[in-house]
C-alpha positions in Angstrom: -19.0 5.8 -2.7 -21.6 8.5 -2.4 -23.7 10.4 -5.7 -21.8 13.8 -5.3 -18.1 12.1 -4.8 -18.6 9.7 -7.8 -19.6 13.8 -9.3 -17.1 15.3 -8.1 -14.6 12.5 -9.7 -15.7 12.3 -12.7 -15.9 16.2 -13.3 -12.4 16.7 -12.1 -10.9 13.9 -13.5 -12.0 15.5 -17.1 -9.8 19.0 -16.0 -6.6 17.3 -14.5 -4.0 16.6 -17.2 -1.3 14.3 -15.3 2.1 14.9 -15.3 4.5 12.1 -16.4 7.9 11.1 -14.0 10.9 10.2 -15.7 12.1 6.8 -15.7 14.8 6.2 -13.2 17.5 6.0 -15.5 19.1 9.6 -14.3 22.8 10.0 -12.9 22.8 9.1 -9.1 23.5 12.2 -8.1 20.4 14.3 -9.1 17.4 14.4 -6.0 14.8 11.7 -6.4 11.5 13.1 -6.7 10.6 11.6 -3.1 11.8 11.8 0.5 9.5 9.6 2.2 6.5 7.1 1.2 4.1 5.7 3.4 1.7 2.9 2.3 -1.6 2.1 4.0 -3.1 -1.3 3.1 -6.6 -2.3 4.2 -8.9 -5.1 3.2 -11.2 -6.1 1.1 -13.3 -3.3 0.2 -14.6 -2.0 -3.2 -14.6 1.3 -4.4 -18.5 1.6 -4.4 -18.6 0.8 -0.7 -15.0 1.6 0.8 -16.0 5.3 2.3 -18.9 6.6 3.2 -19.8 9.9 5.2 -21.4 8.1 7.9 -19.0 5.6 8.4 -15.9 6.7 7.3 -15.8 10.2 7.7 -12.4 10.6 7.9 -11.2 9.0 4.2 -14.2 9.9 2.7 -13.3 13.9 3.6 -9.7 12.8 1.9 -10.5 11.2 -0.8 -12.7 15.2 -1.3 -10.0 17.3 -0.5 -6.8 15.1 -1.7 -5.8 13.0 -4.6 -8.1 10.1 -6.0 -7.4 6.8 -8.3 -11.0 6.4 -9.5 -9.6 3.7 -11.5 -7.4 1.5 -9.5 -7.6 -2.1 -9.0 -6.5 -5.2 -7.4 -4.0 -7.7 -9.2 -5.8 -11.0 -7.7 -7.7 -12.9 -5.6 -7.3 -13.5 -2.3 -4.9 -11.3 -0.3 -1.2 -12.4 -0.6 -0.9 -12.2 -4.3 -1.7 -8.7 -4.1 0.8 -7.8 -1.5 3.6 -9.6 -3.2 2.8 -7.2 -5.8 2.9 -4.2 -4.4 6.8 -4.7 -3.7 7.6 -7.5 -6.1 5.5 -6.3 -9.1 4.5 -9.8 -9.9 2.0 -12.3 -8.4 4.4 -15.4 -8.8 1.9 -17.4 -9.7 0.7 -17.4 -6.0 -3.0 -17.5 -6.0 -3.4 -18.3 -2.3 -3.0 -16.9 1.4 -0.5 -20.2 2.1 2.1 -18.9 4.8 5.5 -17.7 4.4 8.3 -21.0 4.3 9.6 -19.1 6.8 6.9 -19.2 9.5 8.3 -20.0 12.3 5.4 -22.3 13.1 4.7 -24.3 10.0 3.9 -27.9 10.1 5.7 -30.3 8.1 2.8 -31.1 5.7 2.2 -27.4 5.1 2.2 -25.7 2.2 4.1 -22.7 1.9 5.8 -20.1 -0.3 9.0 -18.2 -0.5 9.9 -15.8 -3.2 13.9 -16.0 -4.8 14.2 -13.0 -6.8 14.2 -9.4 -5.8 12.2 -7.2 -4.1 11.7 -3.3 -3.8 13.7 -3.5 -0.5 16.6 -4.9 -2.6 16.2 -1.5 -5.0 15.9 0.3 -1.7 18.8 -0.5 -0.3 21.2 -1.1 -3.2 20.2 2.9 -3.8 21.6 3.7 -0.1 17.6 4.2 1.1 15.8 2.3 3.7 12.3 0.6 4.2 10.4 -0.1 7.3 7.0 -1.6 7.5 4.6 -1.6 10.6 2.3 -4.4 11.5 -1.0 -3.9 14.2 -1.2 -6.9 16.7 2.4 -8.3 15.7 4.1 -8.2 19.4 8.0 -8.5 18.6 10.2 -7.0 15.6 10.9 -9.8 13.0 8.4 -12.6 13.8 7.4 -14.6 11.0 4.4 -16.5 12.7 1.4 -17.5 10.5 -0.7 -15.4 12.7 -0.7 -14.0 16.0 -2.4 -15.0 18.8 -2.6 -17.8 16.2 -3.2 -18.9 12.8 -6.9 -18.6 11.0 -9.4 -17.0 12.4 -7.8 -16.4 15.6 -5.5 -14.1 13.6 -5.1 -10.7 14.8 -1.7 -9.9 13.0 -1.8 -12.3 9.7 1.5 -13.2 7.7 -0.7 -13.4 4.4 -0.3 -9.2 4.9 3.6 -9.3 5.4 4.7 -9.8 2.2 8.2 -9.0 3.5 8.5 -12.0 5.2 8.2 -14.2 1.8 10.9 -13.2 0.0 14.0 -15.2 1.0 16.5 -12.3 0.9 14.8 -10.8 3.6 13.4 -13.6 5.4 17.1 -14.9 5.8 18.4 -11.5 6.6 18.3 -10.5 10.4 18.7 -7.3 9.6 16.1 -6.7 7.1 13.4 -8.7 9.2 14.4 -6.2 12.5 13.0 -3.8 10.0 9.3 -5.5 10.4 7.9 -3.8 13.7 5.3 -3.7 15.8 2.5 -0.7 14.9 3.3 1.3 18.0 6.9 1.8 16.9 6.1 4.0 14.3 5.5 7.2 17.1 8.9 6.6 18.3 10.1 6.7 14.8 8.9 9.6 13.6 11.0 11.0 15.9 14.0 10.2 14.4 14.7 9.8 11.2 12.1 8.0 9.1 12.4 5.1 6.6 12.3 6.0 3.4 9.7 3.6 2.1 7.0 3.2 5.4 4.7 0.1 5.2 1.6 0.0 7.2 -1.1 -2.9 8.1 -3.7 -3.0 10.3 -4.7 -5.8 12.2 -7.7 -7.7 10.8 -10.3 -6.3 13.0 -8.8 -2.7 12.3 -8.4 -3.4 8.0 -11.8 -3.7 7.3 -11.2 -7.8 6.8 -12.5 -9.0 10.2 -12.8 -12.2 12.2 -15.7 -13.8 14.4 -15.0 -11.3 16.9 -15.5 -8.2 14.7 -17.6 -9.3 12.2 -20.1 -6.2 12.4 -19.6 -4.1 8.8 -20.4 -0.8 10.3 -17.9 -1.4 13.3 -15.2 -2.5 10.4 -15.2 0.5 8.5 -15.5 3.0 11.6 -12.2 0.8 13.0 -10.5 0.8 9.6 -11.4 4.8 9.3 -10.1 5.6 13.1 -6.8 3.8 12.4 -6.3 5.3 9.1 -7.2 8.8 10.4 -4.6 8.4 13.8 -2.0 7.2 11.2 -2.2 9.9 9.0 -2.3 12.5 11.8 1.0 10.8 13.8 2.7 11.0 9.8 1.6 14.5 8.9 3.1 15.9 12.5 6.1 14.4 11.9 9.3 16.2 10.6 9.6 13.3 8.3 6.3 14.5 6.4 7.9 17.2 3.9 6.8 18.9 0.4 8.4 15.6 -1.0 6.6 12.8 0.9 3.4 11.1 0.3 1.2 9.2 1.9 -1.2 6.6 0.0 -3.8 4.7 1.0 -5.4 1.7 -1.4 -6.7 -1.6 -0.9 -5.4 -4.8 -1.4 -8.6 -5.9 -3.2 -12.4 -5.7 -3.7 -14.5 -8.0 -2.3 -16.6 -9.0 -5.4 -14.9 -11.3 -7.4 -17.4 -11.8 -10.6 -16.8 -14.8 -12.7 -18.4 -13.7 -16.2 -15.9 -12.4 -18.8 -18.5 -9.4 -19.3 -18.1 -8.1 -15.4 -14.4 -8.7 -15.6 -13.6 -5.1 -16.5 -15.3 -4.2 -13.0 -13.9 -7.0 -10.7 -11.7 -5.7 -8.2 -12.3 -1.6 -8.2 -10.7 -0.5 -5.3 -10.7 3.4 -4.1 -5.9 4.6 -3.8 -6.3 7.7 -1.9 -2.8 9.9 -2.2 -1.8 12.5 0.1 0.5 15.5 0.4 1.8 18.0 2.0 0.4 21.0 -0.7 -2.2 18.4 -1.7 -5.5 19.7 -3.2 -8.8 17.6 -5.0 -7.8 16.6 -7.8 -8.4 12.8 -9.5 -7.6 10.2 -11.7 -9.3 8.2 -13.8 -6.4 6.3 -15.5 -6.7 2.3 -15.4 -4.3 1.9 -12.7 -3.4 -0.9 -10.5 -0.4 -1.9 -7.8 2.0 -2.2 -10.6 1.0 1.1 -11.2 1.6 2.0 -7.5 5.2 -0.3 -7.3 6.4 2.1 -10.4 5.4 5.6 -8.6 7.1 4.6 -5.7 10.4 3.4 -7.9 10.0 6.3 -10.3 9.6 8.8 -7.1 12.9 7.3 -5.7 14.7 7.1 -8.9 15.0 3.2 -9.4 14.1 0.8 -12.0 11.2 -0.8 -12.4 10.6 -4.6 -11.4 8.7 -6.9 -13.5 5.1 -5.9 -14.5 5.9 -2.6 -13.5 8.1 -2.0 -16.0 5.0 -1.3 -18.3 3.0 0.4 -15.9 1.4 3.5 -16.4 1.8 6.1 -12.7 -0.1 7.7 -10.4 1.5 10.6 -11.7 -1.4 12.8 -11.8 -2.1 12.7 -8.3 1.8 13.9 -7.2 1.8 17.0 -9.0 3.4 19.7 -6.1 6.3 17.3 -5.4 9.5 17.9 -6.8 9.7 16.6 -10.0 11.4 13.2 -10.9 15.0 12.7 -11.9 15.5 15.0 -15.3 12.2 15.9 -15.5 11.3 20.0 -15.3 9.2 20.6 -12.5 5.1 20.8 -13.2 
């Protein structure tokens, strides 16, 4: 992260006093604080390195002029703990990138996980909302392969960043799983009416992850930069991008992963970029993390929270022009 950014954080993160939302416990009836939320996961990245005005000059200008967690961190190592997390708000003791029990081309000695209890999609739904999430490279709506064109390092579209397709009440819903599309989808969506919840992944040579094919770091972050920016810019067109929407973009971890107790409290710094409509600079510097995120987004749609997000401090600070939570007197 460049000198005057880092600057720039630190001096506004000492003048912003965050607003808090209300826990979700308001009558039905009253407006939830958001309309629609769209989530933009990339890879690996941390937040000393993730933007840069060379070679991202896109994120780096709005993580400037928008809304900036300069303390926000992953759960875990590797990936798929962290997704689970961001619509589980647990890890479940997963501490792998094992497939889905689910994938539709596991071998019999594989091993695999699947997820029994609930999921923000349950919350979602129950609350008469909806969810959609939007995969790069994944051809069909509802495939649960390990990895297309195939599994490892021939994976363009990898399961391990689906955590959708993990959770048994979805996996085993048809329904629900038509709800997992292909990226290009999302155009014709925004057209219509918008899910409520929008989940977004890049392929792996378009995340910032890569494979042998795109292992060049400069080419990674300019890909990860141009999808991010043509996301953004389809969303913010969009009749489905109001004064109560938000876009954020985080990581799912950081690629260090230091293994002395004294470098813990650094492991895993990742840069959560929020945007709005009426968005302005402004930062964070609360300890934050993807519980953190989960309970916004619940919070902000007037749910409960799930598991480790029940304790979780929000993003709060970084939402303050949208109408305020259930019960809560607008900041």
């Amino acid at each position: 992260m460049p000198r005057h950014l880092l600057a720039f954080a630190a001096l506004a993160g000492c003048l912003w006093l965050a607003p808090s939302f209300a826990r979700a416990d308001a009558p039905a009836s009253q407006k939830p604080a958001f309309d629609h939320v769209y989530v933009i996961v990339l890879e690996n990245h941390d937040f000393d390195d993730a933007f840069s005005a060379e070679r991202t000059p896109f994120l780096e200008r709005l993580a400037r002029e928008q809304g900036l967690a300069t303390q926000y961190y992953g759960v875990a190592h590797p990936s798929l703990p962290n997704y689970l997390a961001l619509i589980g708000g647990d890890v479940f003791g997963v501490a792998d990138d094992a497939p889905s029990c689910f994938a539709s081309d596991l071998t019999p000695v594989q091993p695999c996980h699947h997820i029994e209890g609930d999921s923000l999609v349950d919350q979602l739904e129950t609350a008469g909302l909806t969810f959609a999430a939007y995969f790069q490279s994944l051809p069909e709506a509802g495939g649960l392969r390990q990895g297309i064109p195939g599994p490892g390092t021939l994976a363009l579209y990898a399961q391990k960043h689906n955590p959708f397709a993990y959770y048994d009440a979805i996996a085993k819903n048809p329904a629900r799983l038509a709800r997992l599309k292909p990226f290009e989808a999302l155009a014709g969506d925004l057209k219509g009416q918008a899910a409520s919840f929008v989940f977004i992944v890049p392929d792996q040579c378009h995340d910032g992850h890569g494979l042998p094919q795109c292992s060049d770091e400069a080419q990674l972050q300019q890909d990860y930069d141009a999808f991010v920016a043509s996301a953004i810019e389809l969303i913010r067109a969009s009749k489905n991008f109001t004064e109560r929407s938000a876009i954020v973009v985080t990581f799912d971890e950081g690629e260090s992963q230091h293994k002395t107790e004294a470098a813990a409290e650094t492991d895993n710094r990742i840069p959560t970029v929020v945007v709005t409509k009426s968005g302005h600079a402004k930062t964070t510097a609360a300890r934050l993390d993807h519980y953190a995120l989960l309970a916004t987004i619940e919070d902000g749609f007037g749910l409960s929270r799930l598991r480790n997000a029940a304790g979780a401090p929000t993003l709060g600070a970084l939402f303050p022009r949208l109408r305020s939570a259930p019960g809560e007197a607008a900041k």
